[in-house]
C-alpha positions in Angstrom: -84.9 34.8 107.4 -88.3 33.3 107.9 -86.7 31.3 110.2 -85.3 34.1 112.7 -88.9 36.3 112.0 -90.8 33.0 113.4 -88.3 32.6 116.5 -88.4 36.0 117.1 -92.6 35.6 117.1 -92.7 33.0 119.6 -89.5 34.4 121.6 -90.4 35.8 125.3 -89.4 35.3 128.8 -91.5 35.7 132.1 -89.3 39.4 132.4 -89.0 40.4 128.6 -91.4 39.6 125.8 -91.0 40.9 122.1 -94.1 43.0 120.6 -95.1 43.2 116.8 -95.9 46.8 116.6 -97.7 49.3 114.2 -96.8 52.6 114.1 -99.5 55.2 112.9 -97.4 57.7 110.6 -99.1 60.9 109.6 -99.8 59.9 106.4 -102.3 57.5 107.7 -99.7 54.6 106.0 -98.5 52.3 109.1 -94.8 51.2 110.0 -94.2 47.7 111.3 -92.0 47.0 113.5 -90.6 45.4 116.4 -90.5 46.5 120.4 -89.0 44.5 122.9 -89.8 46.6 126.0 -87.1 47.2 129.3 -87.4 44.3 131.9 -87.9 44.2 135.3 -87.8 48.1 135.6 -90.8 50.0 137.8 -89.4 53.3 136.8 -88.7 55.1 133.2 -85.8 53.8 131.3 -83.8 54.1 128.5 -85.2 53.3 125.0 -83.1 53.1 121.5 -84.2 53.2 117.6 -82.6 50.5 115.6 -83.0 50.7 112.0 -81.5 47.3 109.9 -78.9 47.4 107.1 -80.1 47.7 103.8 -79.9 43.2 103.2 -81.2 42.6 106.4 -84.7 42.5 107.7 -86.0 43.9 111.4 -86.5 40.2 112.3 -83.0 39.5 111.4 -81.6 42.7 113.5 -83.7 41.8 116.2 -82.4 38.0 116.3 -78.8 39.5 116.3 -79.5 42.4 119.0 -81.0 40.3 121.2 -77.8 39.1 123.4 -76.6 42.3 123.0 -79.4 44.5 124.7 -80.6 41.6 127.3 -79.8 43.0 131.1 -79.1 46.5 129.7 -82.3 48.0 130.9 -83.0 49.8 127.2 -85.7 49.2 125.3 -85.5 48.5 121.7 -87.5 49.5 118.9 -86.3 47.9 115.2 -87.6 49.2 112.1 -86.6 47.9 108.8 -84.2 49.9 106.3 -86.4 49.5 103.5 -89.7 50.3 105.2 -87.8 53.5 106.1 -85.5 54.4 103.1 -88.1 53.8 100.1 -89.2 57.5 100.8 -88.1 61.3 99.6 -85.3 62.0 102.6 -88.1 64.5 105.1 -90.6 61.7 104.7 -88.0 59.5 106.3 -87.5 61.4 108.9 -91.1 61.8 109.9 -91.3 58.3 109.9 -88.5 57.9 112.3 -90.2 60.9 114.4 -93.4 59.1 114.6 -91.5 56.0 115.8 -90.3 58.5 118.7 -93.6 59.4 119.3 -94.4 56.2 120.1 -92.4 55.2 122.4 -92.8 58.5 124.2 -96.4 57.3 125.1 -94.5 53.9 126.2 -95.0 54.4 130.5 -91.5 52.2 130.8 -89.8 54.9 128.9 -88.0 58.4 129.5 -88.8 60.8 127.1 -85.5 62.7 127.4 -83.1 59.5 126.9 -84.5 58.2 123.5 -81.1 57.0 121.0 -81.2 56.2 117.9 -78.9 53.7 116.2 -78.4 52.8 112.2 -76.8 49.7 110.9 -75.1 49.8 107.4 -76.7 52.8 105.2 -79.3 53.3 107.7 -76.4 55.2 109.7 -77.0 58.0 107.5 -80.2 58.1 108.0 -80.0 57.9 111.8 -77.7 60.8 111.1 -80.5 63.2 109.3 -83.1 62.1 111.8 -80.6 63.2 114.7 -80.3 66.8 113.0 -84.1 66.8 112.1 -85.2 65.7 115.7 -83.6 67.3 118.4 -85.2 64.8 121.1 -83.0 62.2 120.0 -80.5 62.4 123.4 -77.1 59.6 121.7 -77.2 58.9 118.1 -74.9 55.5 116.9 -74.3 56.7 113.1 -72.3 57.8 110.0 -71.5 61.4 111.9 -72.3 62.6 108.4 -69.1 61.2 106.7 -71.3 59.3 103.8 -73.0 62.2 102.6 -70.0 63.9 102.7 -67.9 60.9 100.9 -71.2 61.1 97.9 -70.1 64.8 97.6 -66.9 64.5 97.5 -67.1 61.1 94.6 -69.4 63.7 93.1 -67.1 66.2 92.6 -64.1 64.0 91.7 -66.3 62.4 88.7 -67.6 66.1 87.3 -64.4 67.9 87.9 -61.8 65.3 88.0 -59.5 67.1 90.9 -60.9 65.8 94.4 -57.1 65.0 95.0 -56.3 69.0 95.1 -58.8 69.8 97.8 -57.4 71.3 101.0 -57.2 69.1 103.9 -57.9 72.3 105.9 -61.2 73.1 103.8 -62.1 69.0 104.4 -61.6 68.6 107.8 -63.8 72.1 108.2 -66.6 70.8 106.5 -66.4 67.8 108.3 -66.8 69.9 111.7 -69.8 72.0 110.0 -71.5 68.6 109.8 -71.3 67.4 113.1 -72.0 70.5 114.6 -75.3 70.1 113.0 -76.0 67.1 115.9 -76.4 68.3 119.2 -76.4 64.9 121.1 -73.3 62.7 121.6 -72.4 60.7 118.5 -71.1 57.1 117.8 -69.3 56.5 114.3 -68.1 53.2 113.3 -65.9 52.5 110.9 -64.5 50.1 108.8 -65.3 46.4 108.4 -68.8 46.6 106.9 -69.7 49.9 108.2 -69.9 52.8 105.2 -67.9 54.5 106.9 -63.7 54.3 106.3 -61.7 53.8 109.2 -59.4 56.7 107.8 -61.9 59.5 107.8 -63.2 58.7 111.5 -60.3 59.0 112.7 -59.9 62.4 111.0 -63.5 63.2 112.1 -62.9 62.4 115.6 -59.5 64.1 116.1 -61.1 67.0 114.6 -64.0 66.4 117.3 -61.3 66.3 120.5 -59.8 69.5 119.5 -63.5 71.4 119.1 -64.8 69.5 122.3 -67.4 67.4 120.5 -68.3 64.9 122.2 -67.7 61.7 119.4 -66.5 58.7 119.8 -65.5 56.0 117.1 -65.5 52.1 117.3 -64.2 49.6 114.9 -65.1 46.4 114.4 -63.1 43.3 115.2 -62.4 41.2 111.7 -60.7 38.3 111.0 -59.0 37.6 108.3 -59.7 33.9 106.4 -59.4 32.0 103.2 -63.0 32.8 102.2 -62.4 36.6 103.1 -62.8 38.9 106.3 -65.2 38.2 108.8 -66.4 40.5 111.4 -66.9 40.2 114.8 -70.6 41.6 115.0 -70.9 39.7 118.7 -68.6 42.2 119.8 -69.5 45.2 117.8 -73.3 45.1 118.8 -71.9 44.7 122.8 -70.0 48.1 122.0 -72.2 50.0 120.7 -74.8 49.6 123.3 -72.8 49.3 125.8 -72.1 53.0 124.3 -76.0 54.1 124.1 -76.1 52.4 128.0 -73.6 54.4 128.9 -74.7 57.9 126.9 -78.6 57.5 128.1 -78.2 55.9 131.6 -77.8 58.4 134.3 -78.9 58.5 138.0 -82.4 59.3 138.3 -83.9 61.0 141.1 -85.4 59.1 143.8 
């Protein structure tokens, strides 16, 4: 890891160059993080919030989004799970509003195409900052399946009967959740994602019937004598080729 932070220090180009950032939060407390801003754009683009899994580092997130966001005219800004998460759940969410904030004083970028994208168990927090914050335009996150899966373990270990509860009464609380979002929504699902492959697809299906506009991805894994290995290469190129394709749209002359 202190490798990747001290590449990612000296990293740049003559078109794109990687900022170490501090973000004032209300508290008067500061949030590092990084910001690699849109290249070779004269007019407002694009910008995404990345927050890292909970055993990786923003320099590490960083080093891995790199190939993935270069050409896609978005700008990046990644935050650190643990700078984020070691709070009461509305503190976290003010801390994420306050990285919006700054980036809607960023010239390069368009305030009304701001995404926001969580990695591991930062998708559930991507998810309560995309209810909290309604200028959050694409959200890459859990779709509110992990709270939901907390509950429900919950419930099975107080009550012992989470196998008699109606499908019907699931899949409507499932739709009561993502209602709660108001921007287009990303889930992925299985490999190491929280999420299960099983109830995204339920989530989504439910989603195509009520017009929702959700989408789910899963990652690529191989299978190998030391265990499965996913395909983050390709995972990271799908989801923002996803945000790209939510947040891009034909601008005025």
């Amino acid at each position: 890891m202190a490798k990747i932070e001290a590449s990612i220090q000296r990293f740049g180009s003559l078109e794109q160059k990687v900022e170490r950032v501090q973000i004032a939060c209300s508290d008067q407390a500061e949030l590092l993080a990084y910001y690699v801003p849109v290249a070779g754009r004269e007019f407002c683009a694009p910008a995404v919030i990345c927050i890292s899994r909970e055993d990786e580092t923003a320099a590490t997130l960083l080093g891995r989004l790199l190939p993935a966001v270069a050409g896609r005219g978005i700008s990046v800004l990644v935050v650190s799970h643990d700078d984020v998460s070691n709070h009461w759940r509305g503190q976290s969410e003010m801390l994420l509003s306050s990285c919006l904030d700054y980036l809607l004083v960023r010239p390069e970028v368009d305030i009304t195409r701001i995404g926001i994208y969580g990695d591991g168990l930062s998708a559930a927090l991507a998810t309560d900052f995309a209810v909290a914050d309604r200028r959050v335009a694409a959200a890459s996150c859990d779709g509110g399946l992990w709270n939901w899966a907390r509950t429900l373990a919950s419930v099975g270990w107080m009550t012992r009967a989470v196998d008699g509860l109606d499908e019907n009464a699931l899949a409507s609380r499932r739709l009561r959740l993502i209602r709660q979002l108001k921007c287009p929504v990303l889930v992925v699902a299985g490999g190491r994602s929280i999420v299960s492959a099983a109830e995204a697809i339920k989530l989504q299906a439910a989603c195509t019937e009520a017009r929702i506009d959700l989408e789910v991805v899963m990652p690529r894994v191989a299978r190998t004598a030391a265990g499965e290995i996913e395909n983050f290469v390709t995972s990271d190129d799908s989801i923002f080729g996803w945000l790209e394709h939510k947040l891009t749209r034909i601008l005025a002359p």
